[in-house]
PDB file of N, H, CA, C and O in Angstrom:
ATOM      1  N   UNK A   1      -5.479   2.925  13.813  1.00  0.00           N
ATOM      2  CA  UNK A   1      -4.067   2.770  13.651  1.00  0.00           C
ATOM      3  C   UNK A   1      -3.692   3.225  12.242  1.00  0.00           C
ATOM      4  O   UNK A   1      -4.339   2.891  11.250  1.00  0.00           O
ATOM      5  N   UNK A   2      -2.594   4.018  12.212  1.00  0.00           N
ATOM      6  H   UNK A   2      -2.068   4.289  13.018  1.00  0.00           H
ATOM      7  CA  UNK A   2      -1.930   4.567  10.830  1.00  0.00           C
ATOM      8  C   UNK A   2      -0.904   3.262  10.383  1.00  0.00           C
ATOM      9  O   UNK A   2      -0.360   2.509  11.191  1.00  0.00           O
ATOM     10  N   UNK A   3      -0.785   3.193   8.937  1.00  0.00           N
ATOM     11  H   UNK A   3      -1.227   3.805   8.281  1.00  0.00           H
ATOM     12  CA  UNK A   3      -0.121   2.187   8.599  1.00  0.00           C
ATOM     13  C   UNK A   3       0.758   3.125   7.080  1.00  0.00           C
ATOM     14  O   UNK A   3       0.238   3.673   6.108  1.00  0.00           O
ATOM     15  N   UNK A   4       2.174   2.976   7.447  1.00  0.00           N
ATOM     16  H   UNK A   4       2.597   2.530   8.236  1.00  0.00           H
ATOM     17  CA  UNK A   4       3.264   3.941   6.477  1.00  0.00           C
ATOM     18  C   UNK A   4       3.438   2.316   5.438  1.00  0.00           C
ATOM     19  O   UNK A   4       3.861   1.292   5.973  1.00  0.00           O
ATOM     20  N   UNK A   5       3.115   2.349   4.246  1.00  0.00           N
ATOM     21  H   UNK A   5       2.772   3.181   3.811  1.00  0.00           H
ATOM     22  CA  UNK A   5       3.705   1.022   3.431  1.00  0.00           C
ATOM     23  C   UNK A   5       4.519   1.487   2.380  1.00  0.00           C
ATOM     24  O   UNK A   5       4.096   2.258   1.519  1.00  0.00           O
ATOM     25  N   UNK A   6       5.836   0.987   2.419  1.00  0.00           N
ATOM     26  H   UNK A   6       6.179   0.360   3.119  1.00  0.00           H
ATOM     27  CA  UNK A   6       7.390   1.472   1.856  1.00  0.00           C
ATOM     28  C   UNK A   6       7.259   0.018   1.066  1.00  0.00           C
ATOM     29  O   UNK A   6       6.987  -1.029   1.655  1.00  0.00           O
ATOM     30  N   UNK A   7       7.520   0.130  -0.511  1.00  0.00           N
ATOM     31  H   UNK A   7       7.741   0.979  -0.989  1.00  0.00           H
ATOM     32  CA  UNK A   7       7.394  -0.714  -1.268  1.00  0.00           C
ATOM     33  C   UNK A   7       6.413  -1.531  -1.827  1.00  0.00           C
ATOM     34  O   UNK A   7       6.732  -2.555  -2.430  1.00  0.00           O
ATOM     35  N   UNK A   8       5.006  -1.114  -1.662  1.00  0.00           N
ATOM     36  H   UNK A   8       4.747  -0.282  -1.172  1.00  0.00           H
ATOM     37  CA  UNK A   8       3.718  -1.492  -1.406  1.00  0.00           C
ATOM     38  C   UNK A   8       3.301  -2.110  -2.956  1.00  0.00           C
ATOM     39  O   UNK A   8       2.194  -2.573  -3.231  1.00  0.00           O
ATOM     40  N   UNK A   9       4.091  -2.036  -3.596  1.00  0.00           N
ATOM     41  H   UNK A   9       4.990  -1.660  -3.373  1.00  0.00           H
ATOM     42  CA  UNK A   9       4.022  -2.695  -5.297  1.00  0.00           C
ATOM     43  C   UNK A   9       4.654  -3.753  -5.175  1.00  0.00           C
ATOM     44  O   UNK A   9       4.334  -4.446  -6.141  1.00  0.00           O
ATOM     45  N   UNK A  10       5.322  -4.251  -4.591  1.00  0.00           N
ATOM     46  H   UNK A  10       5.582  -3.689  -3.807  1.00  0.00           H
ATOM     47  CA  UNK A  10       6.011  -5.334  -4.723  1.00  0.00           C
ATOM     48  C   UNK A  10       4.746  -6.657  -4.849  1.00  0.00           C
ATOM     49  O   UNK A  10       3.543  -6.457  -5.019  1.00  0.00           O
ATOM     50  N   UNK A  11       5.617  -8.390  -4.673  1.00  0.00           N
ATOM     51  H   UNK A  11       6.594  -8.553  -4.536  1.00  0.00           H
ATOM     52  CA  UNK A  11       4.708  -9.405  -4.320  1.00  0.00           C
ATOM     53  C   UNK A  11       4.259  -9.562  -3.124  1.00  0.00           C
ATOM     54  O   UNK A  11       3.100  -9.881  -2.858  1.00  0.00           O
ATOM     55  N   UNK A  12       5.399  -9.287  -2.094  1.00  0.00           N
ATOM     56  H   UNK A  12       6.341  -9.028  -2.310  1.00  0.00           H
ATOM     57  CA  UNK A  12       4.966  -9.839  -0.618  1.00  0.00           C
ATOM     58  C   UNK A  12       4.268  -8.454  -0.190  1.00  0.00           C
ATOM     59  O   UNK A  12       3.271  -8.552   0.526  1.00  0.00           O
ATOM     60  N   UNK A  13       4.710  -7.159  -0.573  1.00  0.00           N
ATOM     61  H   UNK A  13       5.519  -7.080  -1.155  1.00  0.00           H
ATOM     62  CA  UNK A  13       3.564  -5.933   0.083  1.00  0.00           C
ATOM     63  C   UNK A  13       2.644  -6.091  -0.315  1.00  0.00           C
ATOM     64  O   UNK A  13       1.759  -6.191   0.535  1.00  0.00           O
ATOM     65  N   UNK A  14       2.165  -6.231  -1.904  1.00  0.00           N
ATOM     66  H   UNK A  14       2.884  -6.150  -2.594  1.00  0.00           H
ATOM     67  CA  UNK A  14       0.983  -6.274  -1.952  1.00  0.00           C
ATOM     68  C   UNK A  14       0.253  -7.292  -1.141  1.00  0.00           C
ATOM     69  O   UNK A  14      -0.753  -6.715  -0.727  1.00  0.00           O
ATOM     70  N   UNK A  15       0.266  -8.709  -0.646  1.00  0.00           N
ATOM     71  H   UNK A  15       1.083  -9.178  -0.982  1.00  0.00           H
ATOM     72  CA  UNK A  15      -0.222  -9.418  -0.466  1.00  0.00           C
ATOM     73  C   UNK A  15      -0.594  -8.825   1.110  1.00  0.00           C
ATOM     74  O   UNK A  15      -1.635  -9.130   1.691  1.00  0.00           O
ATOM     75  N   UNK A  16       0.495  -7.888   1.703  1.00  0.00           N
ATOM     76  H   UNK A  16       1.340  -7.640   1.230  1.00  0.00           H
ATOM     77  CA  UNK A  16       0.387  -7.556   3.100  1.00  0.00           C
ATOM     78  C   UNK A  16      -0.507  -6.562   3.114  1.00  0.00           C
ATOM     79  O   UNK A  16      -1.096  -6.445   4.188  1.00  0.00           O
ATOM     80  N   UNK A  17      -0.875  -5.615   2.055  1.00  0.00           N
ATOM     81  H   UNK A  17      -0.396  -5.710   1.182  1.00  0.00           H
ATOM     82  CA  UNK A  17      -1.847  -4.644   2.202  1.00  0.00           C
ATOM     83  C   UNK A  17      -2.996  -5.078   2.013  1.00  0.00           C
ATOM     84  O   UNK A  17      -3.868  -4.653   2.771  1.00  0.00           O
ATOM     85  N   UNK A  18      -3.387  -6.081   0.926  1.00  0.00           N
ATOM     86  H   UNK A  18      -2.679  -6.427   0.310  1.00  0.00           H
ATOM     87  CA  UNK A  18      -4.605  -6.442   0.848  1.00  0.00           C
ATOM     88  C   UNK A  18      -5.056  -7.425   2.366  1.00  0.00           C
ATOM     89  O   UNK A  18      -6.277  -7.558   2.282  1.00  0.00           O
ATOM     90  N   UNK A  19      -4.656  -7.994   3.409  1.00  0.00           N
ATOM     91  H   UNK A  19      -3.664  -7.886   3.477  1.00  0.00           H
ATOM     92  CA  UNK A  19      -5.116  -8.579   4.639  1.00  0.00           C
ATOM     93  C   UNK A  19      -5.084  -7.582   5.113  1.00  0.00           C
ATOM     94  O   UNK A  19      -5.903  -7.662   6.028  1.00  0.00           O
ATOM     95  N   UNK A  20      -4.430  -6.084   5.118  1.00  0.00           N
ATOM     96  H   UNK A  20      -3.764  -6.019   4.375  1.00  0.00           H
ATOM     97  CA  UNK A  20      -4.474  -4.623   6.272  1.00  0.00           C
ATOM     98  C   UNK A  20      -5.619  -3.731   5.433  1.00  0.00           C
ATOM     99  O   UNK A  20      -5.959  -2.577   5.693  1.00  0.00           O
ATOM    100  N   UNK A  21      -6.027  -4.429   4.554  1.00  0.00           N
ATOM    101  H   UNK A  21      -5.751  -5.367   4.343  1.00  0.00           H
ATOM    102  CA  UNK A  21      -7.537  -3.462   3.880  1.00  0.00           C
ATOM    103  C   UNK A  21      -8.418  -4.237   4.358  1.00  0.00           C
ATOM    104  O   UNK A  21      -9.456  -3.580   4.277  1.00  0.00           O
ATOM    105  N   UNK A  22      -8.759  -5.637   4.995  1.00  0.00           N
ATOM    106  H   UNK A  22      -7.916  -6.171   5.061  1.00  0.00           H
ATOM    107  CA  UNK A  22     -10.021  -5.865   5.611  1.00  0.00           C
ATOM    108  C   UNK A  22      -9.984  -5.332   7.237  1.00  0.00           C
ATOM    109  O   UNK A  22     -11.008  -5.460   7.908  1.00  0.00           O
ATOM    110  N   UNK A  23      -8.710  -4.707   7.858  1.00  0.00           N
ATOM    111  H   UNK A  23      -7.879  -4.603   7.312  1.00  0.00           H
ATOM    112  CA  UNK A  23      -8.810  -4.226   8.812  1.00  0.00           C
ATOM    113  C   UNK A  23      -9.174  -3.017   9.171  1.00  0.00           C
ATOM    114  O   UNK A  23      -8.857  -2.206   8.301  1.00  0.00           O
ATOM    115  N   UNK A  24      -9.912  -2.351  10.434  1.00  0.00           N
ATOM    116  H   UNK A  24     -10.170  -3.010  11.140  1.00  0.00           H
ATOM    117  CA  UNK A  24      -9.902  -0.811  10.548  1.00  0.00           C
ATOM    118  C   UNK A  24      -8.472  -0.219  10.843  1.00  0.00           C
ATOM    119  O   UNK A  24      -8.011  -0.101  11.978  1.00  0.00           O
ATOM    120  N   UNK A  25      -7.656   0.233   9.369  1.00  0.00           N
ATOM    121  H   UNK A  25      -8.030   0.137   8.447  1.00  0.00           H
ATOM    122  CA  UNK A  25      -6.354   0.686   9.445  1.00  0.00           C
ATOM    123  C   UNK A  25      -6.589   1.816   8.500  1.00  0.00           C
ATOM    124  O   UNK A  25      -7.460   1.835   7.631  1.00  0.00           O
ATOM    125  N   UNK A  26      -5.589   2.900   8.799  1.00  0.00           N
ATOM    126  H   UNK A  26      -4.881   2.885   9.505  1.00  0.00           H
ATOM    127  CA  UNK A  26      -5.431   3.861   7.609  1.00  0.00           C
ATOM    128  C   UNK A  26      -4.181   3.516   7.465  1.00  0.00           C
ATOM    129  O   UNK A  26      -3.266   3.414   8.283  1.00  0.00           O
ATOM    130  N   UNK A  27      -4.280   3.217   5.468  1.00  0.00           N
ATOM    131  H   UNK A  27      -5.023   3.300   4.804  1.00  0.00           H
ATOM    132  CA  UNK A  27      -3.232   2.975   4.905  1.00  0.00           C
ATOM    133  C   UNK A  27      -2.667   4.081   4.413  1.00  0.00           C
ATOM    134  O   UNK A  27      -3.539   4.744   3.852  1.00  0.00           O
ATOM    135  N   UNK A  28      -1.353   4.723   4.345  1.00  0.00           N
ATOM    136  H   UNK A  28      -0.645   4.184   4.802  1.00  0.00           H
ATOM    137  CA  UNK A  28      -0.168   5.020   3.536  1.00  0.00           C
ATOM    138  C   UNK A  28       0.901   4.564   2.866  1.00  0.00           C
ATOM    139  O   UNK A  28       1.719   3.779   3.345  1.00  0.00           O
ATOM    140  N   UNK A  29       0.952   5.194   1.343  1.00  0.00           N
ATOM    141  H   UNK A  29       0.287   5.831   0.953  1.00  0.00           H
ATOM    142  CA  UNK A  29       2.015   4.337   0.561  1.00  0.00           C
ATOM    143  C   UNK A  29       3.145   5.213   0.108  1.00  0.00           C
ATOM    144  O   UNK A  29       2.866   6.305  -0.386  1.00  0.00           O
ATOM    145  N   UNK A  30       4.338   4.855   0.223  1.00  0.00           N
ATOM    146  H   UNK A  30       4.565   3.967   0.624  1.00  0.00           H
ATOM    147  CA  UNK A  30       5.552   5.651  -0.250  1.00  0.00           C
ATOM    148  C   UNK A  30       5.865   5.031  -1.441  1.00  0.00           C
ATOM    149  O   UNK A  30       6.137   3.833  -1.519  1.00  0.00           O
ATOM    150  N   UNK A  31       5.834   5.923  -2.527  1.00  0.00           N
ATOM    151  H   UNK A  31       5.613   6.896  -2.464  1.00  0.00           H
ATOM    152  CA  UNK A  31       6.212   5.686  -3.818  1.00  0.00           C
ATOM    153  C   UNK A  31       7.543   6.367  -4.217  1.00  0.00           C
ATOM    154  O   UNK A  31       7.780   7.418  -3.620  1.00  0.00           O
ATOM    155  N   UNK A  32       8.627   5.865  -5.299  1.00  0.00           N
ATOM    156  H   UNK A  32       8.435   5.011  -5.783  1.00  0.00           H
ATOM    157  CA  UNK A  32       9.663   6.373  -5.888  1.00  0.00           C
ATOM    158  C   UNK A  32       9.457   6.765  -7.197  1.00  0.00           C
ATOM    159  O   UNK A  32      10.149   7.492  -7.909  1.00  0.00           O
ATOM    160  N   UNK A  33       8.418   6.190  -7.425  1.00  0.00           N
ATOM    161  H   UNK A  33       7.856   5.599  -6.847  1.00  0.00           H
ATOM    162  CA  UNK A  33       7.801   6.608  -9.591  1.00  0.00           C
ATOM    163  C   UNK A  33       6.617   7.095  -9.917  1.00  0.00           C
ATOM    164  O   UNK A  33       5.807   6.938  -9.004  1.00  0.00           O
ATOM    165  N   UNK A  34       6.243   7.556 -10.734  1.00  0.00           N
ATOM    166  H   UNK A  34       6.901   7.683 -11.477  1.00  0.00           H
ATOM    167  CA  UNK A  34       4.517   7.802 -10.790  1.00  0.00           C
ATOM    168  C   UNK A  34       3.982   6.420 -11.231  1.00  0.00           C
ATOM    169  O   UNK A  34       2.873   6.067 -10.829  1.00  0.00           O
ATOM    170  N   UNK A  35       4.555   5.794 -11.861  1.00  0.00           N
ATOM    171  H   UNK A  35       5.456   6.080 -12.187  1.00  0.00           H
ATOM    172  CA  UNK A  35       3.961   4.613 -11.912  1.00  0.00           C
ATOM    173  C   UNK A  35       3.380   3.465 -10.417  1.00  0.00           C
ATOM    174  O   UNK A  35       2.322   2.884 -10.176  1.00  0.00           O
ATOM    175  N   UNK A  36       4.642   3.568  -9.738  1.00  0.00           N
ATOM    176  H   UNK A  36       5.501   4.039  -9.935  1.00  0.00           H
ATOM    177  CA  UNK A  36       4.325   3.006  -8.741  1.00  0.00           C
ATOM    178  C   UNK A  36       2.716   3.599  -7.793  1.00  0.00           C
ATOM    179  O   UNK A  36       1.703   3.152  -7.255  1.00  0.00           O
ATOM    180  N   UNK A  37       3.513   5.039  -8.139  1.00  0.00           N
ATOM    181  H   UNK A  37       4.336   5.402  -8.576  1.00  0.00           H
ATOM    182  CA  UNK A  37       2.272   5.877  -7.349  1.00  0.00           C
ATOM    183  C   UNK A  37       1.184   5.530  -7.658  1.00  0.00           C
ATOM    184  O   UNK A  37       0.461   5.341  -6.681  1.00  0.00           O
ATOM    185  N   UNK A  38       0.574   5.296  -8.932  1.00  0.00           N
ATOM    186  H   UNK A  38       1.162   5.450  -9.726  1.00  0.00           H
ATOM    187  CA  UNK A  38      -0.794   4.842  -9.642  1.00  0.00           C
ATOM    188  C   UNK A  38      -1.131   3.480  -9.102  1.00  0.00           C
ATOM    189  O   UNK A  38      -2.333   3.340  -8.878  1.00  0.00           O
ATOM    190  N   UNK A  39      -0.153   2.143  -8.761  1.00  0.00           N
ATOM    191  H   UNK A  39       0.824   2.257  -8.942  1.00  0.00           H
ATOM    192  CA  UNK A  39      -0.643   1.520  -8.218  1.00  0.00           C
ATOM    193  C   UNK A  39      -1.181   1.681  -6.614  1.00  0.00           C
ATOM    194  O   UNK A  39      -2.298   1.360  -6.209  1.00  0.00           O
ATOM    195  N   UNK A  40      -0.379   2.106  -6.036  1.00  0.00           N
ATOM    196  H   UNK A  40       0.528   2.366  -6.365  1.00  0.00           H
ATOM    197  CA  UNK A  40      -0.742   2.516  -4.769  1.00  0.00           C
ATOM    198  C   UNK A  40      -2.168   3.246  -4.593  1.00  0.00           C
ATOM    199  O   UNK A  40      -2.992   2.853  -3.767  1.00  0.00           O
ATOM    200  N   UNK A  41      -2.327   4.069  -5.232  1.00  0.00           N
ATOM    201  H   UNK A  41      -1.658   4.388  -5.903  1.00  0.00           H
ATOM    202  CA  UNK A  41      -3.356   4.776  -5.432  1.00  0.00           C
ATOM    203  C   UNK A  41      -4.339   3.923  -5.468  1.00  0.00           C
ATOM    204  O   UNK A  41      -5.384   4.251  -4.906  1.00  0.00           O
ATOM    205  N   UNK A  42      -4.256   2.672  -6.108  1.00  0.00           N
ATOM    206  H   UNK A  42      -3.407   2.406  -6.565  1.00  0.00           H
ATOM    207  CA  UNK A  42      -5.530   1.510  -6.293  1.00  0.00           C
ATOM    208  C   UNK A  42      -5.754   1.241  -5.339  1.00  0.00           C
ATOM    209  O   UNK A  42      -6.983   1.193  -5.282  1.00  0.00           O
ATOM    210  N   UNK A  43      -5.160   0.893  -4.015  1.00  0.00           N
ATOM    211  H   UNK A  43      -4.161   0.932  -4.061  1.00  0.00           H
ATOM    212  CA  UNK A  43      -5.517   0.413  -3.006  1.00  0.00           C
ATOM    213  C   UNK A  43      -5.683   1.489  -1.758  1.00  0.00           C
ATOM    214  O   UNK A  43      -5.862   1.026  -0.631  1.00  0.00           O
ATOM    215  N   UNK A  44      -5.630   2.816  -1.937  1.00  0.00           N
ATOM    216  H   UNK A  44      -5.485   3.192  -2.852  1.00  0.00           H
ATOM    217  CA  UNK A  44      -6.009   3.280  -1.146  1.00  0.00           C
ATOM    218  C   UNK A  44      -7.502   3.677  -0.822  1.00  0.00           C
ATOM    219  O   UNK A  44      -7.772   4.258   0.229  1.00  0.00           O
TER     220      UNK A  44
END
């Protein structure tokens, strides 16, 4: 299953991506900043 995550820096996304990283999911993250992007990047 593909997984699109829109806001994935936040408190409640992050908390939702890290329970969809012990699953067999492919994650995607939509970023608006490079900053944001760099976090996202951590969890992919």
């Amino acid at each position: 299953m593909k997984i699109l995550i829109i806001g994935g820096t936040g408190y409640i996304d992050s908390a939702i991506v890290e329970k969809l990283k012990t699953r067999p999911v492919e994650l995607y993250g939509l970023a608006r900043s490079t900053s944001a992007a760099e976090k996202i990047k951590k969890w992919l």
